[in-house]
ChimeraX commands (.cxc) that place a marker at each C-alpha (Angstrom):
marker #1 position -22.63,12.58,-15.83 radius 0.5
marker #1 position -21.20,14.59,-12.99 radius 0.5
marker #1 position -17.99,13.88,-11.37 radius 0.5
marker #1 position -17.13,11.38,-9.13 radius 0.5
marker #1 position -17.17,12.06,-5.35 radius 0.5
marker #1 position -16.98,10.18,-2.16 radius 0.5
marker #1 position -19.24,9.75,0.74 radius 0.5
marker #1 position -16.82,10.97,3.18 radius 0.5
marker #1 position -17.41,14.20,1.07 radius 0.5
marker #1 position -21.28,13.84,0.93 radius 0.5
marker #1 position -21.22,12.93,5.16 radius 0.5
marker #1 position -18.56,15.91,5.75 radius 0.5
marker #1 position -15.74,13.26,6.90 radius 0.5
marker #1 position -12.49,14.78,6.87 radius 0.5
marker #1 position -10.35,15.25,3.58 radius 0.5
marker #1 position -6.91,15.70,5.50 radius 0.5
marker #1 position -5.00,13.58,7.34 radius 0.5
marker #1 position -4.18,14.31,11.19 radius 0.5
marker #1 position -0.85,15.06,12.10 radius 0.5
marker #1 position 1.89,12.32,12.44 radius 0.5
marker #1 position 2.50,13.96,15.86 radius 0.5
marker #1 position -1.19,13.51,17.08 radius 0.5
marker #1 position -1.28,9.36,15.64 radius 0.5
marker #1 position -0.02,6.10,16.01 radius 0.5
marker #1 position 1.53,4.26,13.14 radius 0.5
marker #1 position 0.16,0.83,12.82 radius 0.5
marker #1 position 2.93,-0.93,10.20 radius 0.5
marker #1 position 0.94,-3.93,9.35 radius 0.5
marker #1 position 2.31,-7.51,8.21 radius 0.5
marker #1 position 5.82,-5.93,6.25 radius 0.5
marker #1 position 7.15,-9.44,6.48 radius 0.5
marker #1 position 9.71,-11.36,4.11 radius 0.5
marker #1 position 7.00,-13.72,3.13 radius 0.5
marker #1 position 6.08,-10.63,0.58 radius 0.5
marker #1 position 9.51,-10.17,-0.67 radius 0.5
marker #1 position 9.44,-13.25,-2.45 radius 0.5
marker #1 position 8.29,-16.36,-4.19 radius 0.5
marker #1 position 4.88,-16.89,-4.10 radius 0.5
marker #1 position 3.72,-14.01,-2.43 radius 0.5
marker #1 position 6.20,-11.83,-3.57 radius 0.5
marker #1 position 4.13,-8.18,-4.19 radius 0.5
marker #1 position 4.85,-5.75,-7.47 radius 0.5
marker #1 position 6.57,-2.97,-6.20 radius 0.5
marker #1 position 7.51,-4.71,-2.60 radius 0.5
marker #1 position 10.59,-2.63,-2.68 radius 0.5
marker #1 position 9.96,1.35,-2.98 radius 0.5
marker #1 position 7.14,0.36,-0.36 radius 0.5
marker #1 position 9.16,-1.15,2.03 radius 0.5
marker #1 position 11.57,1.93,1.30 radius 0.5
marker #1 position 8.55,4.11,2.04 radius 0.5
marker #1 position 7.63,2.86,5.30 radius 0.5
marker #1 position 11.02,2.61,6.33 radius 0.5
marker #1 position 10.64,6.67,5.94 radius 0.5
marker #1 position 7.65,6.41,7.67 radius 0.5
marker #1 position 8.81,4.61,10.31 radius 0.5
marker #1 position 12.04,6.72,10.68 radius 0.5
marker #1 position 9.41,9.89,11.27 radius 0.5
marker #1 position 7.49,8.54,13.67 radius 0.5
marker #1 position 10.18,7.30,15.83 radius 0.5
marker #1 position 11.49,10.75,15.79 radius 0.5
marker #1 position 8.43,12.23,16.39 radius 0.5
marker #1 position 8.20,9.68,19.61 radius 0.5
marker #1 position 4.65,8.62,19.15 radius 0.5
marker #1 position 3.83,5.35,19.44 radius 0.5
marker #1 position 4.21,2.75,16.72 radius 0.5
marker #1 position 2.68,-1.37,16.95 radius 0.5
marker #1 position 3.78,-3.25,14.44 radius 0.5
marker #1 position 1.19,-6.29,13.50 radius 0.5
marker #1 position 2.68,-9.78,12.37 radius 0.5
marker #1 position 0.42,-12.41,10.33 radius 0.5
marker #1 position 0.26,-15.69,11.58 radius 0.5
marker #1 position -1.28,-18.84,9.72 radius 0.5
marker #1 position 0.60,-21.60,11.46 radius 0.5
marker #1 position 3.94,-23.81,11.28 radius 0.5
marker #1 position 5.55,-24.37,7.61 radius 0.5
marker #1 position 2.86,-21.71,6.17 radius 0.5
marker #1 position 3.81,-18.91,3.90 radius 0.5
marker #1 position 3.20,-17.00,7.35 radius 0.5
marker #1 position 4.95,-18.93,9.65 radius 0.5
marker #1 position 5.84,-16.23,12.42 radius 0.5
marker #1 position 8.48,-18.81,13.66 radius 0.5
marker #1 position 10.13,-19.32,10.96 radius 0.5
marker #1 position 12.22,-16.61,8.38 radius 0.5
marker #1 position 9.74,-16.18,6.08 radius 0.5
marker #1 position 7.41,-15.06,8.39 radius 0.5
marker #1 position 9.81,-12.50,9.70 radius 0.5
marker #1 position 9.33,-8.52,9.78 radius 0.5
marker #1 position 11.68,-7.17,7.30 radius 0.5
marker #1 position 15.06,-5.95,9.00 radius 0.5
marker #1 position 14.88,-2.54,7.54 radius 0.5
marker #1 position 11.46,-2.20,9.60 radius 0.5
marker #1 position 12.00,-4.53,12.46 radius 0.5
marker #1 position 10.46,-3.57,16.09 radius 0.5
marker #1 position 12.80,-1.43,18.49 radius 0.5
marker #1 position 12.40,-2.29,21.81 radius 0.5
marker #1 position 9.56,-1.02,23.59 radius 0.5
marker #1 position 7.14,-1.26,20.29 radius 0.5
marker #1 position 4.81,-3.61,20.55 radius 0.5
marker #1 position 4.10,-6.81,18.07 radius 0.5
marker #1 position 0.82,-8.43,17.70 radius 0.5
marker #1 position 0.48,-11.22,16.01 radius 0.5
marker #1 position -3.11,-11.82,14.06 radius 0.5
marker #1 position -5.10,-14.89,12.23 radius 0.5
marker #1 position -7.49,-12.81,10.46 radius 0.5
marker #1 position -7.04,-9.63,7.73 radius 0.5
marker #1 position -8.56,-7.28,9.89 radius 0.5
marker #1 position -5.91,-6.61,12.37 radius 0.5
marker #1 position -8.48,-5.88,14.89 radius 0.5
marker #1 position -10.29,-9.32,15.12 radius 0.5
marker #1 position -9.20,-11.54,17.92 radius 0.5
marker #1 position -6.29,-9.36,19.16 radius 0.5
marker #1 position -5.90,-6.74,21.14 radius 0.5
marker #1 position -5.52,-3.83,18.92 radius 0.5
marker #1 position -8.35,-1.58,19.91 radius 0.5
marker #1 position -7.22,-1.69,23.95 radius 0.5
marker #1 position -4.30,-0.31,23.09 radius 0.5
marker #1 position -5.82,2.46,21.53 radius 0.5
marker #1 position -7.86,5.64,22.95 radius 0.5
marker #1 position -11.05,6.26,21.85 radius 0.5
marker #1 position -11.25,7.49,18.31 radius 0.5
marker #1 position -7.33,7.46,17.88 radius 0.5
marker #1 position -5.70,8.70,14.48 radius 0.5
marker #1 position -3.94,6.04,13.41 radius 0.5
marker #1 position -1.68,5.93,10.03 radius 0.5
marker #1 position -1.35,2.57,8.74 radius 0.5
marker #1 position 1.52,1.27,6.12 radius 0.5
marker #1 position 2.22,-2.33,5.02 radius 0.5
marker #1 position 0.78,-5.23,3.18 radius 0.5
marker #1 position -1.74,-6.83,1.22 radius 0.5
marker #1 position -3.47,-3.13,0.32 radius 0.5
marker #1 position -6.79,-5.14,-0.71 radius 0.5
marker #1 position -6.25,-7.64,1.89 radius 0.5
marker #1 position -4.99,-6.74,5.26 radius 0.5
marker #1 position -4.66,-2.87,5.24 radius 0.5
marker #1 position -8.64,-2.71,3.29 radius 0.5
marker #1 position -9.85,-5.01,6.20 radius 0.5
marker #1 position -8.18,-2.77,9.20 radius 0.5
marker #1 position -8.61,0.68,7.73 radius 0.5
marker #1 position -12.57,-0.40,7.45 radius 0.5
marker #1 position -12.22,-2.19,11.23 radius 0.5
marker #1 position -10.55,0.91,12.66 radius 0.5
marker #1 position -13.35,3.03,10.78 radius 0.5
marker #1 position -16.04,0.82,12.37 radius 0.5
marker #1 position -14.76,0.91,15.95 radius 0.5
marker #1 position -14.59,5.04,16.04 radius 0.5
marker #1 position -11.09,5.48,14.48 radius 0.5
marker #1 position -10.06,7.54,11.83 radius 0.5
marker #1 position -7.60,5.75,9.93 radius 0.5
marker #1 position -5.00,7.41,6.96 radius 0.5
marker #1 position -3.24,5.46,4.28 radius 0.5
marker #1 position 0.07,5.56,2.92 radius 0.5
marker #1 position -0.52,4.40,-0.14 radius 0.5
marker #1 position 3.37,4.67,-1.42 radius 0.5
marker #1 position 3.79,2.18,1.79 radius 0.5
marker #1 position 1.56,-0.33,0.60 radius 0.5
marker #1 position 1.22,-3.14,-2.18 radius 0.5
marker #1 position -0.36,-5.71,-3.51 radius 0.5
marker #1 position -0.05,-8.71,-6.19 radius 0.5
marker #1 position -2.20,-9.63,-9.14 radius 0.5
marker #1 position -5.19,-11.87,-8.79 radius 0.5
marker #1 position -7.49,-13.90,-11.13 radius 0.5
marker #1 position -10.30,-12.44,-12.34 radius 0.5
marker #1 position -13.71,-13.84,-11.91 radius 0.5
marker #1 position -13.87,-13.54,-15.65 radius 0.5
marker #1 position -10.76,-15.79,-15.87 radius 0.5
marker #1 position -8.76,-12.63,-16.72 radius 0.5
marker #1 position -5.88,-11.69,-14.30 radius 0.5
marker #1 position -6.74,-8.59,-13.06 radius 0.5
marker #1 position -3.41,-6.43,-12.77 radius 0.5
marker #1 position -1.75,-5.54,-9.41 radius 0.5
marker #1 position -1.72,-2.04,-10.75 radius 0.5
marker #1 position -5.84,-1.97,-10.82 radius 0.5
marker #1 position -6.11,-3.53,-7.73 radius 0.5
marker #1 position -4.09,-1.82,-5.77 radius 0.5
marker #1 position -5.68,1.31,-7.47 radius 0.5
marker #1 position -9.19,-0.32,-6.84 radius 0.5
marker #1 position -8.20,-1.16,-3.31 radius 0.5
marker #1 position -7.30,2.45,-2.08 radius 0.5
marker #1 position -9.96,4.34,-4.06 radius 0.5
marker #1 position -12.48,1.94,-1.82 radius 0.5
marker #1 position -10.71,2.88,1.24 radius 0.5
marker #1 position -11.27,6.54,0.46 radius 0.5
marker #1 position -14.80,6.46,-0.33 radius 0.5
marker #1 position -15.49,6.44,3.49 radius 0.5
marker #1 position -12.83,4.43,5.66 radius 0.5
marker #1 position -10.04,6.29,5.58 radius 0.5
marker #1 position -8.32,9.27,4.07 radius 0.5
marker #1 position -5.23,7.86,1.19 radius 0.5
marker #1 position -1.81,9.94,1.03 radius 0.5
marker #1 position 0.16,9.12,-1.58 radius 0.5
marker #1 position 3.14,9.23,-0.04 radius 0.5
marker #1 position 4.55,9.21,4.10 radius 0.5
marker #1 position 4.73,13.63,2.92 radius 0.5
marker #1 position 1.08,13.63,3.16 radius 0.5
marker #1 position 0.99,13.27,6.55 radius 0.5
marker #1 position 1.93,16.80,8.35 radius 0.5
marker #1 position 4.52,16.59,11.17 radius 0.5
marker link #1:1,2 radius 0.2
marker link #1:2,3 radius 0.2
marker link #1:3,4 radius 0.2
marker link #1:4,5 radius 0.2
marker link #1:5,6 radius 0.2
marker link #1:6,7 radius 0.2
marker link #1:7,8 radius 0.2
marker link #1:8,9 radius 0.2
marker link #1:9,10 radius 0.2
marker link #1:10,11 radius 0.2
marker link #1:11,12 radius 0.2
marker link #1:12,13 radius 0.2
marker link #1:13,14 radius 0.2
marker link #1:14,15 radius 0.2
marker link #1:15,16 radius 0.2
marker link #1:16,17 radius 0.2
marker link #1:17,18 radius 0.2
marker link #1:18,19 radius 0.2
marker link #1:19,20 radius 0.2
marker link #1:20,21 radius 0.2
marker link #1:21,22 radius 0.2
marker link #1:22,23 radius 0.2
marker link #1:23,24 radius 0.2
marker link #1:24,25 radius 0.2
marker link #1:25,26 radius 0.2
marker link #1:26,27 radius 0.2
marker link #1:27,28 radius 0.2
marker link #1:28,29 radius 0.2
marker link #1:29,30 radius 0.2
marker link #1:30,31 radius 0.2
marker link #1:31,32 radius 0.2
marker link #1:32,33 radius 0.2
marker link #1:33,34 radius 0.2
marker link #1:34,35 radius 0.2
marker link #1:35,36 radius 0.2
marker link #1:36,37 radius 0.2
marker link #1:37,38 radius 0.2
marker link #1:38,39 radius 0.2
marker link #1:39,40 radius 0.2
marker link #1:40,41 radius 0.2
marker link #1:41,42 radius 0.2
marker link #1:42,43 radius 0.2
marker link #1:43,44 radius 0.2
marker link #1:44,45 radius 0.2
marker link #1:45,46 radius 0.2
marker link #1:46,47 radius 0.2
marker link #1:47,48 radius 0.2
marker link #1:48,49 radius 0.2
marker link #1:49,50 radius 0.2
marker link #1:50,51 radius 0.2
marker link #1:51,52 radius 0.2
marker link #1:52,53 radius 0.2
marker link #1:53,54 radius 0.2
marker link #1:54,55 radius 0.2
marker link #1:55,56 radius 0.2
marker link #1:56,57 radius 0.2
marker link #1:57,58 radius 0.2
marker link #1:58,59 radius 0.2
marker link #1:59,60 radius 0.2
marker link #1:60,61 radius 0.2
marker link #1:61,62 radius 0.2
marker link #1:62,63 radius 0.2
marker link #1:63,64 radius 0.2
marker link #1:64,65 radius 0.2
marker link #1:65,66 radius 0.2
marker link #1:66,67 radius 0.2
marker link #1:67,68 radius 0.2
marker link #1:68,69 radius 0.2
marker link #1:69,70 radius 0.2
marker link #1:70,71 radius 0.2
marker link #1:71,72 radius 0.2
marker link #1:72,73 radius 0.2
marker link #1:73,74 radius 0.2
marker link #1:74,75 radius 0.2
marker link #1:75,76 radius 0.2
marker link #1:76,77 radius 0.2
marker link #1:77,78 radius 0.2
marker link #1:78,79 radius 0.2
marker link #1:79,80 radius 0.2
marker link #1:80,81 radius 0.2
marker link #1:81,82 radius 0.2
marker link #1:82,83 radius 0.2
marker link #1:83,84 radius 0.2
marker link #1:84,85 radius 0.2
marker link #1:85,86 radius 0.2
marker link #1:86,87 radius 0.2
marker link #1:87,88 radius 0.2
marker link #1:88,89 radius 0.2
marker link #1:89,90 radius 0.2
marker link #1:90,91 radius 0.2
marker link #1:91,92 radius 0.2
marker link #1:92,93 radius 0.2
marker link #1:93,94 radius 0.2
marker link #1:94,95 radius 0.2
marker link #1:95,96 radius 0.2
marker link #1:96,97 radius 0.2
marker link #1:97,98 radius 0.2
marker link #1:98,99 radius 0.2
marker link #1:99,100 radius 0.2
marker link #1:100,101 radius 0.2
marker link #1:101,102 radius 0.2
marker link #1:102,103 radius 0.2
marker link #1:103,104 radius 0.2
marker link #1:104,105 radius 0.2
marker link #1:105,106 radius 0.2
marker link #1:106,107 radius 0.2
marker link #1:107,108 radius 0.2
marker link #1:108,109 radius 0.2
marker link #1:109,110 radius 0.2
marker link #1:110,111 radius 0.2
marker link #1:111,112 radius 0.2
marker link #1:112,113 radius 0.2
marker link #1:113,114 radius 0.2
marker link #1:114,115 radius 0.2
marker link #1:115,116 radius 0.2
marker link #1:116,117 radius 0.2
marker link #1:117,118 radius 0.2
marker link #1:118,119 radius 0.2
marker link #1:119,120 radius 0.2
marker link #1:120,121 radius 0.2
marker link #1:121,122 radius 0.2
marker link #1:122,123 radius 0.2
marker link #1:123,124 radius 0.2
marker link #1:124,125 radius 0.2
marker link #1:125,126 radius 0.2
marker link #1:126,127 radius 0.2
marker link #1:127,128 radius 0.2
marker link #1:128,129 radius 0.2
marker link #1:129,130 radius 0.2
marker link #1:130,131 radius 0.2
marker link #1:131,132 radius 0.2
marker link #1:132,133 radius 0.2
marker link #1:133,134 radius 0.2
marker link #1:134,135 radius 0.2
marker link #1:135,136 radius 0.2
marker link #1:136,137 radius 0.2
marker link #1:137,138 radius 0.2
marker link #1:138,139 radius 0.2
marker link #1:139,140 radius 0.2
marker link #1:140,141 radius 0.2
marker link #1:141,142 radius 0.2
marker link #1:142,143 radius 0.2
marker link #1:143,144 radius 0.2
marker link #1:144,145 radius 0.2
marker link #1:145,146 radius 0.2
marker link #1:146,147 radius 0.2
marker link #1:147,148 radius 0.2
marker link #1:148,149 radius 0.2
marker link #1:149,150 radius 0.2
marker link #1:150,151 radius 0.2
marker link #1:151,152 radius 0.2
marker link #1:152,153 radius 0.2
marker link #1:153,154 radius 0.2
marker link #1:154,155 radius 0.2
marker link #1:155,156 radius 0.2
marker link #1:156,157 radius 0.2
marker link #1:157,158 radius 0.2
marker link #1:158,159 radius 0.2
marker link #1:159,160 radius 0.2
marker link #1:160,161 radius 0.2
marker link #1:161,162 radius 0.2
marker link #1:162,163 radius 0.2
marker link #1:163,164 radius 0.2
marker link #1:164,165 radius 0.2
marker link #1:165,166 radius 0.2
marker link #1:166,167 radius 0.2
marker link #1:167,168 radius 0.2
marker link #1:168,169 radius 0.2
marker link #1:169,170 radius 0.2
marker link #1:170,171 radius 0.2
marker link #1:171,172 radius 0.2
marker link #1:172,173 radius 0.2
marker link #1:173,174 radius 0.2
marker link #1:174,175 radius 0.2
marker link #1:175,176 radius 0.2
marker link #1:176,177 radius 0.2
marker link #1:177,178 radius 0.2
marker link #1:178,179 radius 0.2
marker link #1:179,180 radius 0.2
marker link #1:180,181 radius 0.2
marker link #1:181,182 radius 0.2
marker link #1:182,183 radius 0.2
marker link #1:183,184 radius 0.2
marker link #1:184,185 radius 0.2
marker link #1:185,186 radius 0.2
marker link #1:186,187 radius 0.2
marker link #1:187,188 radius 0.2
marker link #1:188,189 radius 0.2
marker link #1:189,190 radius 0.2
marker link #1:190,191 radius 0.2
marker link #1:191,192 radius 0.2
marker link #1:192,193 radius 0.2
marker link #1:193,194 radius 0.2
marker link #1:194,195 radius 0.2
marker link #1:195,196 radius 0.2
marker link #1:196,197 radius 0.2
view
């Protein structure tokens, strides 16, 4: 059996990232909702830590940076009103960077993402769910002409059941999660390094 490959390989997509200074950062739902209780994400932490790094960089690099807020109503684990629903403090919006606030995993759907975005921007994205929210707008930026990069040491997930009944680890699926990503949506870094000033 030969190795594995992915289709970005077999279409000639690109294997390296564009440079931090030719992007925008898109730092997507980092909110306190995933810091704890029920949603609380294995590895929260050192990914928070990582797109605070991230973050840091592309400040300093002065390109632009929209940060993306989930929303899912009043006393929800999402409540955008409401603490829990908060961006974390270490990654909280400067003035001048834009928030917007979405319904739906893809952070494209119903907002107004794309407009603020040229055609075919480079866009490096960092926050949470990796098999939820980043999966759905690395594939949405993919589909509307973008060419999206992952941090993947800026991401995380949580553990899920199984269709088997089995919990399937939040190690597998966040493994699972970015390997899909690569196959043709977007090119994975494991860490903010992999992205070239």
């Amino acid at each position: 059996m030969s190795e594995p490959t992915t289709l970005r390989t077999l279409v000639g997509l690109p294997k390296e990232p564009a440079s931090l200074a030719e992007s925008t950062l898109i730092m997507v739902d980092l909110q306190n909702t995933y810091t704890r209780g029920v949603m609380e994400l294995e590895d929260v932490q050192p990914a928070i830590d990582e797109a605070a790094a991230l973050l840091d960089r592309a400040r300093s690099a002065g390109i632009p940076v929209i940060h993306i807020q989930h929303d899912s109503g009043e006393g929800s684990a999402y409540d955008v009103r409401a603490d829990i629903g908060a961006i974390v403090d270490r990654v909280a919006p400067r003035d001048g960077e834009p928030v917007i606030v979405k319904n739906y995993p893809n952070s494209f759907t119903a907002t107004d993402l794309n407009d603020r975005l040229a055609p075919g921007s480079n866009l490096v994205l960092a926050g949470f769910m990796t098999h939820m929210c980043i999966n759905s707008t690395a594939r949405g930026a993919f589909s509307l002409g973008h060419r999206p990069s992952v941090v993947a040491g800026a991401t995380a997930t949580r553990a899920l059941p199984g269709v088997d009944g089995e919990p399937v680890p939040a190690s597998v699926l966040q493994a699972t999660s970015l390997a899909a990503i690569s196959d043709l949506f977007g090119i994975v870094v494991p860490t903010s390094a992999g992205i070239p000033d």
